[in-house]
mmCIF file of the N, C-alpha and C atoms, coordinates in Angstrom:
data_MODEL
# 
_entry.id   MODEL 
# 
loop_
_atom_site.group_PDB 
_atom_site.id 
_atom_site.type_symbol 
_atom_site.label_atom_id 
_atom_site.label_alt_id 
_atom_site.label_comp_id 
_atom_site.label_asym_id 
_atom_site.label_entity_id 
_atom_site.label_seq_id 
_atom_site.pdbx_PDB_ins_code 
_atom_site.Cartn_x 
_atom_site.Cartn_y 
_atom_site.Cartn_z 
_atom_site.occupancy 
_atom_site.B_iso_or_equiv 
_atom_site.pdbx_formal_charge 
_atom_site.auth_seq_id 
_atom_site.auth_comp_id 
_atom_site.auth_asym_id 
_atom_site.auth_atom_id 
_atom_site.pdbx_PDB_model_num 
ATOM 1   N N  . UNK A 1 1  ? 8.174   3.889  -13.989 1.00 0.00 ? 1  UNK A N  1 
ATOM 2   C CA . UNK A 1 1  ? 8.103   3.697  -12.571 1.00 0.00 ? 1  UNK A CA 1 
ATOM 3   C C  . UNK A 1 1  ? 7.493   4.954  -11.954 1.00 0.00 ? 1  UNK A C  1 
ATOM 4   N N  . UNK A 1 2  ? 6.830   4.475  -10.895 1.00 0.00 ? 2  UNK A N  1 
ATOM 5   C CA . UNK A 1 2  ? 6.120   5.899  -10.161 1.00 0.00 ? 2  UNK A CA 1 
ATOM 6   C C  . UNK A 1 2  ? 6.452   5.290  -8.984  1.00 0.00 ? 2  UNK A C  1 
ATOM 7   N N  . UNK A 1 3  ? 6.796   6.549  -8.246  1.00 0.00 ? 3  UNK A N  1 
ATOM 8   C CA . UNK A 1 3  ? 6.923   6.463  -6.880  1.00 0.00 ? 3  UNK A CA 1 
ATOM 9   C C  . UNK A 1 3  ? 6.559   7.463  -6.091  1.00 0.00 ? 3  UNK A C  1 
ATOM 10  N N  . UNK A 1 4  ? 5.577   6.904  -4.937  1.00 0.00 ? 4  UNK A N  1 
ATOM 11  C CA . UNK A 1 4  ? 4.770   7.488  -3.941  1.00 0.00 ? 4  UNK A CA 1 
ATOM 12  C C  . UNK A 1 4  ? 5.428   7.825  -2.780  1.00 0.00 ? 4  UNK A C  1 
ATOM 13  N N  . UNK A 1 5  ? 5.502   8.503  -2.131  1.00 0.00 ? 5  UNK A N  1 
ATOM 14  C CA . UNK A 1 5  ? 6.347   9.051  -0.524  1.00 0.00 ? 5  UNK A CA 1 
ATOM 15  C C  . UNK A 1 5  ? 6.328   9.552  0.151   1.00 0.00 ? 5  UNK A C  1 
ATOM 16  N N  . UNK A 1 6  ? 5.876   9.380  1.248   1.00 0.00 ? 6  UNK A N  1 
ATOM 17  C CA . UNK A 1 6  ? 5.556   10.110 2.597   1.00 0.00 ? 6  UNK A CA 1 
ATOM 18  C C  . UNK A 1 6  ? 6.321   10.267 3.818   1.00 0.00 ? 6  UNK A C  1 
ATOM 19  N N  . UNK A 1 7  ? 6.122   11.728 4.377   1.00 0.00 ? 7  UNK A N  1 
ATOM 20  C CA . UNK A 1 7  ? 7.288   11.569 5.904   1.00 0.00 ? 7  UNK A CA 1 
ATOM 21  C C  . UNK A 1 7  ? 6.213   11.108 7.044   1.00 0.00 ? 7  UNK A C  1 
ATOM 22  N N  . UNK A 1 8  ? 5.413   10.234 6.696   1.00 0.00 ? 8  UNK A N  1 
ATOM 23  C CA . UNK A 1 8  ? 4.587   9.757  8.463   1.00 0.00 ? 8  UNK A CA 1 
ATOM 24  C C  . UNK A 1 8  ? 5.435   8.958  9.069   1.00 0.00 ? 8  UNK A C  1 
ATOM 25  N N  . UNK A 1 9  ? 4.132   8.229  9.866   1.00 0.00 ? 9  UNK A N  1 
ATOM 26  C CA . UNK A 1 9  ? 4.647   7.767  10.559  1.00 0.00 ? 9  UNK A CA 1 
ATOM 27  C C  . UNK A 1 9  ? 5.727   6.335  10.257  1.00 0.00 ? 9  UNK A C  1 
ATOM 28  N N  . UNK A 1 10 ? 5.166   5.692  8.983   1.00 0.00 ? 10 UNK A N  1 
ATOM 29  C CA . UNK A 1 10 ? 5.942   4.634  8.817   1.00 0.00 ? 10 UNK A CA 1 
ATOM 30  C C  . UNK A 1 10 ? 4.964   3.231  9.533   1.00 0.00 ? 10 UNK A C  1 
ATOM 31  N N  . UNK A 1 11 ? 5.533   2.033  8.946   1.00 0.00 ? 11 UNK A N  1 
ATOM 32  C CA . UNK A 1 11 ? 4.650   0.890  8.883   1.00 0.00 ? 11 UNK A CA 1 
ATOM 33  C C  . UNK A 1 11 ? 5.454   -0.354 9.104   1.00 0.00 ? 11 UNK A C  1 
ATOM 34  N N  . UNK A 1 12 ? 5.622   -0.774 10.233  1.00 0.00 ? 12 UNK A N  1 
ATOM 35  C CA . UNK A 1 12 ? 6.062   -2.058 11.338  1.00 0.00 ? 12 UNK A CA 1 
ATOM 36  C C  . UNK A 1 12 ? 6.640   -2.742 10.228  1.00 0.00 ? 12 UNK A C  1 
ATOM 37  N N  . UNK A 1 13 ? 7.284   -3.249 10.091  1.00 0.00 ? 13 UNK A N  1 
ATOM 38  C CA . UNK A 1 13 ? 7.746   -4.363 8.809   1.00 0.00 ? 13 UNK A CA 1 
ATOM 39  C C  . UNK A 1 13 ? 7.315   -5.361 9.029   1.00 0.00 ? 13 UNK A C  1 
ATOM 40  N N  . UNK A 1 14 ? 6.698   -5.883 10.136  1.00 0.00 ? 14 UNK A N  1 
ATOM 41  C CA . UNK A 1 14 ? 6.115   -7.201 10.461  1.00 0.00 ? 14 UNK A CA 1 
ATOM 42  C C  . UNK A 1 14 ? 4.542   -7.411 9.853   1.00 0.00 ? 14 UNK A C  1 
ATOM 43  N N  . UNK A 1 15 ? 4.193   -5.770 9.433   1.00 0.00 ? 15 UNK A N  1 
ATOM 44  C CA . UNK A 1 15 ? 2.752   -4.989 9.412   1.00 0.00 ? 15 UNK A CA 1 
ATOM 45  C C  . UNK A 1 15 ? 2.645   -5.303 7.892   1.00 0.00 ? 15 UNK A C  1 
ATOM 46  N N  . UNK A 1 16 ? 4.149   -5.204 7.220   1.00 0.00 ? 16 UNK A N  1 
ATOM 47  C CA . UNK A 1 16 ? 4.210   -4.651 5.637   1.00 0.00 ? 16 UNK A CA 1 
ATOM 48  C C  . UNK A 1 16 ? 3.429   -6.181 4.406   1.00 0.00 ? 16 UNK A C  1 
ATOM 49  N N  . UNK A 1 17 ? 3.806   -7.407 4.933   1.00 0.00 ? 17 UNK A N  1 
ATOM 50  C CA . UNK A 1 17 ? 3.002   -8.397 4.080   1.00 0.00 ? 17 UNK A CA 1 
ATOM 51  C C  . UNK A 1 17 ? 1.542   -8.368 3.776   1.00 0.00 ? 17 UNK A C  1 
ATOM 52  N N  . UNK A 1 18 ? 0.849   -7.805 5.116   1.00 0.00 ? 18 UNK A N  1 
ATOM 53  C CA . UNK A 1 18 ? -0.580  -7.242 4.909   1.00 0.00 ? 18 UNK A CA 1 
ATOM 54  C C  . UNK A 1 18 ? -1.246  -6.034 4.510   1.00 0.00 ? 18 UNK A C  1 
ATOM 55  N N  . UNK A 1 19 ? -0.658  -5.099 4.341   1.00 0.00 ? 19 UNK A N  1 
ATOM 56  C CA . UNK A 1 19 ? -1.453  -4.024 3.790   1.00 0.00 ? 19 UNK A CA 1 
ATOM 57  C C  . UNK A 1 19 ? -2.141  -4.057 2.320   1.00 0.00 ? 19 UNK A C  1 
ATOM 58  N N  . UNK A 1 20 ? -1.791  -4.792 1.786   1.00 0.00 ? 20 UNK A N  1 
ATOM 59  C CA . UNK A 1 20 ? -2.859  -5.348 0.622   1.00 0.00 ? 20 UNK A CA 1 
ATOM 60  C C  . UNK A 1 20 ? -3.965  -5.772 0.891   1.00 0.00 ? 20 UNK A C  1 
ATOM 61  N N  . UNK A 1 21 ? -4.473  -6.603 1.946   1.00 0.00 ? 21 UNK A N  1 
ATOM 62  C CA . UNK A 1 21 ? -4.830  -7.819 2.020   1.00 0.00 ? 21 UNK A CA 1 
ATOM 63  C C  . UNK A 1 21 ? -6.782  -6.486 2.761   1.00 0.00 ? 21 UNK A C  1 
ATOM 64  N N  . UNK A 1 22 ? -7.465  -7.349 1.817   1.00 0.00 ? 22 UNK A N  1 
ATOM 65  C CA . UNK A 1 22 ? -8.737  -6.229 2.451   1.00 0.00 ? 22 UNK A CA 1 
ATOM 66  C C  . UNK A 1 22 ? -9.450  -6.287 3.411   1.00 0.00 ? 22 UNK A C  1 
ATOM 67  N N  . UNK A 1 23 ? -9.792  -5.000 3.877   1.00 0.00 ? 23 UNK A N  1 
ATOM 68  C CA . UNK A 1 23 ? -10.105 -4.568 5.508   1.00 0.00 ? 23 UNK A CA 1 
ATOM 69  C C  . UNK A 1 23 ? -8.754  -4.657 6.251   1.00 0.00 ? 23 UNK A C  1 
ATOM 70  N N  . UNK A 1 24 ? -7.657  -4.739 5.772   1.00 0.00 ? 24 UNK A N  1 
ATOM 71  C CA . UNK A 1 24 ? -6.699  -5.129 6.598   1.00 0.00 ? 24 UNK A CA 1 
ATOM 72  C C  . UNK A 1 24 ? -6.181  -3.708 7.252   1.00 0.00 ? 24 UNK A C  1 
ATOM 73  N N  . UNK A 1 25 ? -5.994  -3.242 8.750   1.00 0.00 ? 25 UNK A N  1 
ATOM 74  C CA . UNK A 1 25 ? -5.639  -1.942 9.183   1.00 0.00 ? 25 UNK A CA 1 
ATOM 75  C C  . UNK A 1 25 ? -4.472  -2.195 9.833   1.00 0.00 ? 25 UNK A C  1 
ATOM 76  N N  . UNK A 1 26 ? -3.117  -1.245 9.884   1.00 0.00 ? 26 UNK A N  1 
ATOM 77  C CA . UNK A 1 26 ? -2.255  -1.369 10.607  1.00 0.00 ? 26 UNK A CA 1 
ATOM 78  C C  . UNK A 1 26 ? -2.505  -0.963 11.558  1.00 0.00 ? 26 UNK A C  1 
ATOM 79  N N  . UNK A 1 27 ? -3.016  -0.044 12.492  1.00 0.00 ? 27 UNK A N  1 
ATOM 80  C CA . UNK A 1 27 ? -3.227  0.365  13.781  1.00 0.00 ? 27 UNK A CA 1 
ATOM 81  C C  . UNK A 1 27 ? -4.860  -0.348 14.024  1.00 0.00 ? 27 UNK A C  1 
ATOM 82  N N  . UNK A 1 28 ? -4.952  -1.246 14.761  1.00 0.00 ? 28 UNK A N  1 
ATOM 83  C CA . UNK A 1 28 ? -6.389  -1.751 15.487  1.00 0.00 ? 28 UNK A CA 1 
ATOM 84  C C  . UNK A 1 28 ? -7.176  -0.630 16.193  1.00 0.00 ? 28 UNK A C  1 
ATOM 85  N N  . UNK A 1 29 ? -6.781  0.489  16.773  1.00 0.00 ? 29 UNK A N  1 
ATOM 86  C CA . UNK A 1 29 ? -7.083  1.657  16.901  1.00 0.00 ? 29 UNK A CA 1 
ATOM 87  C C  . UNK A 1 29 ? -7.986  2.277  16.101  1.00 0.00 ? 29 UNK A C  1 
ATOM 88  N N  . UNK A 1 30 ? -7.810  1.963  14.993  1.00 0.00 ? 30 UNK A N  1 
ATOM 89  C CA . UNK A 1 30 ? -8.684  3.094  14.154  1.00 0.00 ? 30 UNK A CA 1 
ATOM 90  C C  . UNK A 1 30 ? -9.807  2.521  13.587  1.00 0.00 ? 30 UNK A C  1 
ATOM 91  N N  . UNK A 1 31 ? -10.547 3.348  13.683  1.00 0.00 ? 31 UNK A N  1 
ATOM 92  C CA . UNK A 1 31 ? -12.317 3.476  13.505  1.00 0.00 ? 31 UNK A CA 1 
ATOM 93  C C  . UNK A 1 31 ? -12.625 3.358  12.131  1.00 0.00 ? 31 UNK A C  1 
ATOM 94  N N  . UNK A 1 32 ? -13.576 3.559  10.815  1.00 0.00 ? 32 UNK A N  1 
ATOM 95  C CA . UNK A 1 32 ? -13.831 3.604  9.917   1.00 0.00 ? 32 UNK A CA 1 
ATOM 96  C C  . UNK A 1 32 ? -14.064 5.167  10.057  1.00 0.00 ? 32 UNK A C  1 
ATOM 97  N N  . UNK A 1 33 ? -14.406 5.942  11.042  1.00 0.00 ? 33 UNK A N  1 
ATOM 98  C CA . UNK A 1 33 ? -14.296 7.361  11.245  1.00 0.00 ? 33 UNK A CA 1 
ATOM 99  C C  . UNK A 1 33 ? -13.126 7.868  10.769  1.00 0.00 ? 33 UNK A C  1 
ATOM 100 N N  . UNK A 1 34 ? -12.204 7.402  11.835  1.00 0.00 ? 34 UNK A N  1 
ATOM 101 C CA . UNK A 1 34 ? -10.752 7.968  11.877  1.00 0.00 ? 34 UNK A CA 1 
ATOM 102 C C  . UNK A 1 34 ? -9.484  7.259  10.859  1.00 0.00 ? 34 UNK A C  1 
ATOM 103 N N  . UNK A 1 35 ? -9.920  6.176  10.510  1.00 0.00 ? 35 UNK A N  1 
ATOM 104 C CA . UNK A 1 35 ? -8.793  5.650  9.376   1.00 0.00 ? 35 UNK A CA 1 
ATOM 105 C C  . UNK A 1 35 ? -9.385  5.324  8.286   1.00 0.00 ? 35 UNK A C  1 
ATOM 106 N N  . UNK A 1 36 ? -10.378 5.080  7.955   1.00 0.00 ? 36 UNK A N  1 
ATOM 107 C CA . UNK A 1 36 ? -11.032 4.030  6.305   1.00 0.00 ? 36 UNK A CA 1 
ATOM 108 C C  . UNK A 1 36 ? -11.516 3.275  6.602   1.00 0.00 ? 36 UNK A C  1 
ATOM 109 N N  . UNK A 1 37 ? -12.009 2.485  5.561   1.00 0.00 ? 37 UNK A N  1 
ATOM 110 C CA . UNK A 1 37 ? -11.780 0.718  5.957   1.00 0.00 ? 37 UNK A CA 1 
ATOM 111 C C  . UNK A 1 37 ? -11.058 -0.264 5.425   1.00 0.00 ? 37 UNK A C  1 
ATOM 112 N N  . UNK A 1 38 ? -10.318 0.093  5.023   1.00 0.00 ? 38 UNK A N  1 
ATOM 113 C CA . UNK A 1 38 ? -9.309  -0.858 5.056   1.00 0.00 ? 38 UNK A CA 1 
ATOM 114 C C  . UNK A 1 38 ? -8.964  -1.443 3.232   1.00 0.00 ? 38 UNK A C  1 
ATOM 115 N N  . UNK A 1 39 ? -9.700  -0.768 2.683   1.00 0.00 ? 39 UNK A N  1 
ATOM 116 C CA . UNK A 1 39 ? -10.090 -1.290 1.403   1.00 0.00 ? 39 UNK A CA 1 
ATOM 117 C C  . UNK A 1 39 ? -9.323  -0.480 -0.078  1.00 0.00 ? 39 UNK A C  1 
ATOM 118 N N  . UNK A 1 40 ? -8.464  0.482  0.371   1.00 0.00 ? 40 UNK A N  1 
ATOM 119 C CA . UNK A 1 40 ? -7.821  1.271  0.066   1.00 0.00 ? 40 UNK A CA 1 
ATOM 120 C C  . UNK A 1 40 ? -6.785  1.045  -0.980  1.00 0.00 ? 40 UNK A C  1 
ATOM 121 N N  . UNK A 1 41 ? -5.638  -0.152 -0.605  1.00 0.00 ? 41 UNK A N  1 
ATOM 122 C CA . UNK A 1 41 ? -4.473  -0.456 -1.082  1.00 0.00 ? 41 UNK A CA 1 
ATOM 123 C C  . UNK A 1 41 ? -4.834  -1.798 -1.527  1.00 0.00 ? 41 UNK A C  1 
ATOM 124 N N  . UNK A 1 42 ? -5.973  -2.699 -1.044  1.00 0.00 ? 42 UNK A N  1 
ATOM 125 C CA . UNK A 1 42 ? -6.550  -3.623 -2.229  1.00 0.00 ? 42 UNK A CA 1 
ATOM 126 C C  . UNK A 1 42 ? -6.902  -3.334 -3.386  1.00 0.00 ? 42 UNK A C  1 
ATOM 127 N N  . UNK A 1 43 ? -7.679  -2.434 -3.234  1.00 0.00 ? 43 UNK A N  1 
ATOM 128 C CA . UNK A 1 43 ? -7.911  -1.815 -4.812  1.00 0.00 ? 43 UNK A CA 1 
ATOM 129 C C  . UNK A 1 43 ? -6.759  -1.580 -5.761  1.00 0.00 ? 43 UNK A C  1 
ATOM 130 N N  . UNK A 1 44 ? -5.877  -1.062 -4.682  1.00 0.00 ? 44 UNK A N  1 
ATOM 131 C CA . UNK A 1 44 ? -5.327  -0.094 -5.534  1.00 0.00 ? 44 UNK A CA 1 
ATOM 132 C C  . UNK A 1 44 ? -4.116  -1.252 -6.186  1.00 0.00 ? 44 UNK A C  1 
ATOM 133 N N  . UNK A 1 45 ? -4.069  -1.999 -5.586  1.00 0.00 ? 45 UNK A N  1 
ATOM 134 C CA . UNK A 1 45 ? -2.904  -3.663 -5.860  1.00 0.00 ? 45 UNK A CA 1 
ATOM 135 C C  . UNK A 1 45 ? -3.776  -4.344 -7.067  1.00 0.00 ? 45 UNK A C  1 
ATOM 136 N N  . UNK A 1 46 ? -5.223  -4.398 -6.638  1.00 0.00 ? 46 UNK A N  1 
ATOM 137 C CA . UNK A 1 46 ? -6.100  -5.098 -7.625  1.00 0.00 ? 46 UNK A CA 1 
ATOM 138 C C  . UNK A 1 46 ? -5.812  -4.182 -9.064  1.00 0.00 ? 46 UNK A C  1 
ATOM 139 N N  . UNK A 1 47 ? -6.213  -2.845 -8.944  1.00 0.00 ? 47 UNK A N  1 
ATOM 140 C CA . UNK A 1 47 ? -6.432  -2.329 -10.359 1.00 0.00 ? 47 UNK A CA 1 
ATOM 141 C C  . UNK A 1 47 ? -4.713  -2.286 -11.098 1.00 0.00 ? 47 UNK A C  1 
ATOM 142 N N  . UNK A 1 48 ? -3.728  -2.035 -10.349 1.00 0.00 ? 48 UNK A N  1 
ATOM 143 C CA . UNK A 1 48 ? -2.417  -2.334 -11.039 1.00 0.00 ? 48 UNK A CA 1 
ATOM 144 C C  . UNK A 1 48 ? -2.466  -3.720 -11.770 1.00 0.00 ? 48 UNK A C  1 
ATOM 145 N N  . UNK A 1 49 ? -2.306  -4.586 -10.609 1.00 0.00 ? 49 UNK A N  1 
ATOM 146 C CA . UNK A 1 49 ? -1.650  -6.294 -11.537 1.00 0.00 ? 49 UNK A CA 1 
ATOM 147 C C  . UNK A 1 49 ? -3.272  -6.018 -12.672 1.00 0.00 ? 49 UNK A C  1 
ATOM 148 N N  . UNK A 1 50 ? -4.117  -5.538 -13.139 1.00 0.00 ? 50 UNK A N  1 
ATOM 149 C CA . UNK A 1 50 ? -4.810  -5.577 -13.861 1.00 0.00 ? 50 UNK A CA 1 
ATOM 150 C C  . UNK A 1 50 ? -4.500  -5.494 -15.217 1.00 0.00 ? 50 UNK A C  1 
ATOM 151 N N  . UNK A 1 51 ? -3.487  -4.513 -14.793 1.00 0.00 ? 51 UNK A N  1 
ATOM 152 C CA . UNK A 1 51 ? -2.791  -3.993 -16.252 1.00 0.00 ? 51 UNK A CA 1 
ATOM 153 C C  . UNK A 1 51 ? -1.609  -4.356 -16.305 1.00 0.00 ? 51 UNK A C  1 
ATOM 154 N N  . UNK A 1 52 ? -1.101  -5.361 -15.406 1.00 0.00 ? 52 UNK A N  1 
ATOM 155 C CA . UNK A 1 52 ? -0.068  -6.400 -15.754 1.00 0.00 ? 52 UNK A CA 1 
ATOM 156 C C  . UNK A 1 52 ? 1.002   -5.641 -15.452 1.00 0.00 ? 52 UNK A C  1 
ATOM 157 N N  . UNK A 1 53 ? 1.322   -4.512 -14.690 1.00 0.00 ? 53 UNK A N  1 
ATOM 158 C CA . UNK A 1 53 ? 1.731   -3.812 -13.941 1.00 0.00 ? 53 UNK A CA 1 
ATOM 159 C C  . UNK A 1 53 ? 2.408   -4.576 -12.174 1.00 0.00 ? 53 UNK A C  1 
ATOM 160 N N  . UNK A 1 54 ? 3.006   -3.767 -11.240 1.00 0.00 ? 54 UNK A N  1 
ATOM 161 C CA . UNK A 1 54 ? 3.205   -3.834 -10.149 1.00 0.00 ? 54 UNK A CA 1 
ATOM 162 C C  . UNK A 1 54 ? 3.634   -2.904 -8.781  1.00 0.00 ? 54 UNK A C  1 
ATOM 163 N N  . UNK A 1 55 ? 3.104   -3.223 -7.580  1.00 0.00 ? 55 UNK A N  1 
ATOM 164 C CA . UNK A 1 55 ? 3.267   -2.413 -6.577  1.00 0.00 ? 55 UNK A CA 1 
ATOM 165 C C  . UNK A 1 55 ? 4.453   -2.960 -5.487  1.00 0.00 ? 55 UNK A C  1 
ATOM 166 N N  . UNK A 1 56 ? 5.111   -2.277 -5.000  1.00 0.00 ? 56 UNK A N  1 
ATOM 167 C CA . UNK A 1 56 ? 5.924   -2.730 -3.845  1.00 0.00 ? 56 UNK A CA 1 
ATOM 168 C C  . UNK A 1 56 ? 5.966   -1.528 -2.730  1.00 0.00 ? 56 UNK A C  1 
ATOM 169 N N  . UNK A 1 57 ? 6.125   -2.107 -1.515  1.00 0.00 ? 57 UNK A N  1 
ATOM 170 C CA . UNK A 1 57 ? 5.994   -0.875 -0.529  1.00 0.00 ? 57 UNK A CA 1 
ATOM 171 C C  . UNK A 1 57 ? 7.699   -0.725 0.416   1.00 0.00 ? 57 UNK A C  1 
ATOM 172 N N  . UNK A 1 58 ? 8.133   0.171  0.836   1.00 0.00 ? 58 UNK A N  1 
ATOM 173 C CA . UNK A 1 58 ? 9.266   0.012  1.764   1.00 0.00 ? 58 UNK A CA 1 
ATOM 174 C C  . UNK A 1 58 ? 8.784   0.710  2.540   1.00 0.00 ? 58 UNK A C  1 
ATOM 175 N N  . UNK A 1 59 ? 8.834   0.850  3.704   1.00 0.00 ? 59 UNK A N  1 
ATOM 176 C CA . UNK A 1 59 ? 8.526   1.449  4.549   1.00 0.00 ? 59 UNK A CA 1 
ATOM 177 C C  . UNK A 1 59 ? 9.476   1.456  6.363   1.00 0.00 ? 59 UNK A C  1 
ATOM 178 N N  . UNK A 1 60 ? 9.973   2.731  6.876   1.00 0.00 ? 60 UNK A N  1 
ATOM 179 C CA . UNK A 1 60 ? 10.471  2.331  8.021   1.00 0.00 ? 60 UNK A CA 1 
ATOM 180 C C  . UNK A 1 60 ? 9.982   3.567  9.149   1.00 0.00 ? 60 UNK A C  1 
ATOM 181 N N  . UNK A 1 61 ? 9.487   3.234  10.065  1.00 0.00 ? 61 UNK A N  1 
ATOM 182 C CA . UNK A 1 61 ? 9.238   3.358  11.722  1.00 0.00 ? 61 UNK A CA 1 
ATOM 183 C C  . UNK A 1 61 ? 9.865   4.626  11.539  1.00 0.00 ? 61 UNK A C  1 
ATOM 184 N N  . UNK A 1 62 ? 8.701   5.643  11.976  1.00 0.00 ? 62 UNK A N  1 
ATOM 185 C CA . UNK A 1 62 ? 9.293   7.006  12.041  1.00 0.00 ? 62 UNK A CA 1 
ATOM 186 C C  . UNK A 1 62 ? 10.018  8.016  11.330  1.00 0.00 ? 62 UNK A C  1 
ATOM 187 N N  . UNK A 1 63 ? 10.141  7.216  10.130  1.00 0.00 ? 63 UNK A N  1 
ATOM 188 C CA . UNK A 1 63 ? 10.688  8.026  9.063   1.00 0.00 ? 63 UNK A CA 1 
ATOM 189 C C  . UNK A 1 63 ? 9.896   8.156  8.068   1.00 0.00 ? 63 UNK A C  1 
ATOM 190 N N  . UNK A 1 64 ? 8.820   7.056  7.621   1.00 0.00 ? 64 UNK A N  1 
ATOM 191 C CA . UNK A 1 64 ? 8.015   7.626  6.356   1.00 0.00 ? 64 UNK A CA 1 
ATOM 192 C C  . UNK A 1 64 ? 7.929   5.958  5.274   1.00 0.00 ? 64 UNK A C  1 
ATOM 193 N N  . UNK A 1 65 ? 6.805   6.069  4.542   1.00 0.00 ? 65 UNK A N  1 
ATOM 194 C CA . UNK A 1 65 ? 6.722   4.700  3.540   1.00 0.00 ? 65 UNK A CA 1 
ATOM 195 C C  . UNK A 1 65 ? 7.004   5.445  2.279   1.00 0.00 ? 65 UNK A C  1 
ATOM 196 N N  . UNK A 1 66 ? 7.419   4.514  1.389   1.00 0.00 ? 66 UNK A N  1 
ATOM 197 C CA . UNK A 1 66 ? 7.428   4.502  -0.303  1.00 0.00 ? 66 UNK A CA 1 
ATOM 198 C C  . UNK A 1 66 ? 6.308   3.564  -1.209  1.00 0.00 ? 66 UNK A C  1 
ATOM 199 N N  . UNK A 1 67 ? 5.547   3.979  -1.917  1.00 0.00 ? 67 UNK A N  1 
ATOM 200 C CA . UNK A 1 67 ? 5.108   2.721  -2.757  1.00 0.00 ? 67 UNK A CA 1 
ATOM 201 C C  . UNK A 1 67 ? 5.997   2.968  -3.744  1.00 0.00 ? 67 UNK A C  1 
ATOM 202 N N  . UNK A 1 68 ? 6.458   1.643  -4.751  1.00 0.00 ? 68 UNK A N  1 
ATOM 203 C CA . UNK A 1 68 ? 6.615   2.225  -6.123  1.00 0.00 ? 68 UNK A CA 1 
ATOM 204 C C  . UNK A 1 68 ? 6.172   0.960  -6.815  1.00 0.00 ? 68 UNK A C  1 
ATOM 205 N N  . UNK A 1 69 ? 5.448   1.878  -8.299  1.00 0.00 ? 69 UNK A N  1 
ATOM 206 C CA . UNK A 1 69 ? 4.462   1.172  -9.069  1.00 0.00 ? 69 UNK A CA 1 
ATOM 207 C C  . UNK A 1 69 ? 5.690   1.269  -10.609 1.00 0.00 ? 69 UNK A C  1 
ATOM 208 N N  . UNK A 1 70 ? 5.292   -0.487 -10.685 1.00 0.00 ? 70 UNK A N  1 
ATOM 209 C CA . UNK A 1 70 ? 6.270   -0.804 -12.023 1.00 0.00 ? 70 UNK A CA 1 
ATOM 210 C C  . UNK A 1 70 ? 5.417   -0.543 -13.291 1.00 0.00 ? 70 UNK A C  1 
ATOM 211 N N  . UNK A 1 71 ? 5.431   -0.060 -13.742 1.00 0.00 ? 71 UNK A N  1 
ATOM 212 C CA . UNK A 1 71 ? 5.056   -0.063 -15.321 1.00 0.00 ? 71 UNK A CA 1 
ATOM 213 C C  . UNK A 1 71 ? 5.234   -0.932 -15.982 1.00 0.00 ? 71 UNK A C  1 
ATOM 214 N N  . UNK A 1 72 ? 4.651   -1.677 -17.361 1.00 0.00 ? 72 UNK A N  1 
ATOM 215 C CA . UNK A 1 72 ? 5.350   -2.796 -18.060 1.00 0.00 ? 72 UNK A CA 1 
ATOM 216 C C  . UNK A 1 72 ? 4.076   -2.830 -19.039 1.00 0.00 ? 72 UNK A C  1 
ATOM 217 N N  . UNK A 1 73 ? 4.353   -2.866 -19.955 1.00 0.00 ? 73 UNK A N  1 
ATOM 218 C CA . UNK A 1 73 ? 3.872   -3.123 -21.486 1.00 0.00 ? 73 UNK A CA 1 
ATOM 219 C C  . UNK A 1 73 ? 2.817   -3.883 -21.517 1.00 0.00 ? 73 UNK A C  1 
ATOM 220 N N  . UNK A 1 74 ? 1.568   -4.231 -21.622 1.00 0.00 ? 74 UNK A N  1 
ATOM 221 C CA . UNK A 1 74 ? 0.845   -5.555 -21.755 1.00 0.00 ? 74 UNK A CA 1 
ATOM 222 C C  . UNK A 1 74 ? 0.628   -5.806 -22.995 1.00 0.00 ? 74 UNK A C  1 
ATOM 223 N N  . UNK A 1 75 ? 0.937   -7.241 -23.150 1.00 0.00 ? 75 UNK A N  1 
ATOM 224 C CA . UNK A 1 75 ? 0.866   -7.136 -24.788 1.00 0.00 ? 75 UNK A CA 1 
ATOM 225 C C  . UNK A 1 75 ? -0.747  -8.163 -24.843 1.00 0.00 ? 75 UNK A C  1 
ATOM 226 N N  . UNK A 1 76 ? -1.326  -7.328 -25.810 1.00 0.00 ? 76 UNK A N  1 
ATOM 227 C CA . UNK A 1 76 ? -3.038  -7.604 -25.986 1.00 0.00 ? 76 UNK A CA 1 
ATOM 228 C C  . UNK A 1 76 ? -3.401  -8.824 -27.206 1.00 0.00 ? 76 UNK A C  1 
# 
């Protein structure tokens, strides 16, 4: 297991089913200047389940998000 963790800002829970989903931005606010594009945590969902692996996010409002990435054996 790996786990990712940050003290930002944190991510709406209503917000949390889409952040996979590509081009998808939680703040409509932000520019491809000022945030990305959106293409970030697709990848990064795509290249896990690749390896038969998994991602989950928790995240709460003002306190900070978690990813954590499951590990798991692929048998070839």
């Amino acid at each position: 297991m790996i786990r990712i963790r940050d003290t930002g800002i944190g991510i709406p829970q209503e917000k949390l089913p889409h952040i996979f989903e590509p081009f998808y931005r939680v703040s409509k606010s932000r520019t491809r200047k000022t945030g990305g594009a959106g293409l970030g945590l697709a990848v990064v969902k795509t290249i896990i389940e690749r390896h038969g692996w998994s991602i989950s996010v928790n995240s709460t409002v003002g306190v900070g998000t978690e990813f954590v990435i499951h590990l798991y054996k692929s048998e070839l």
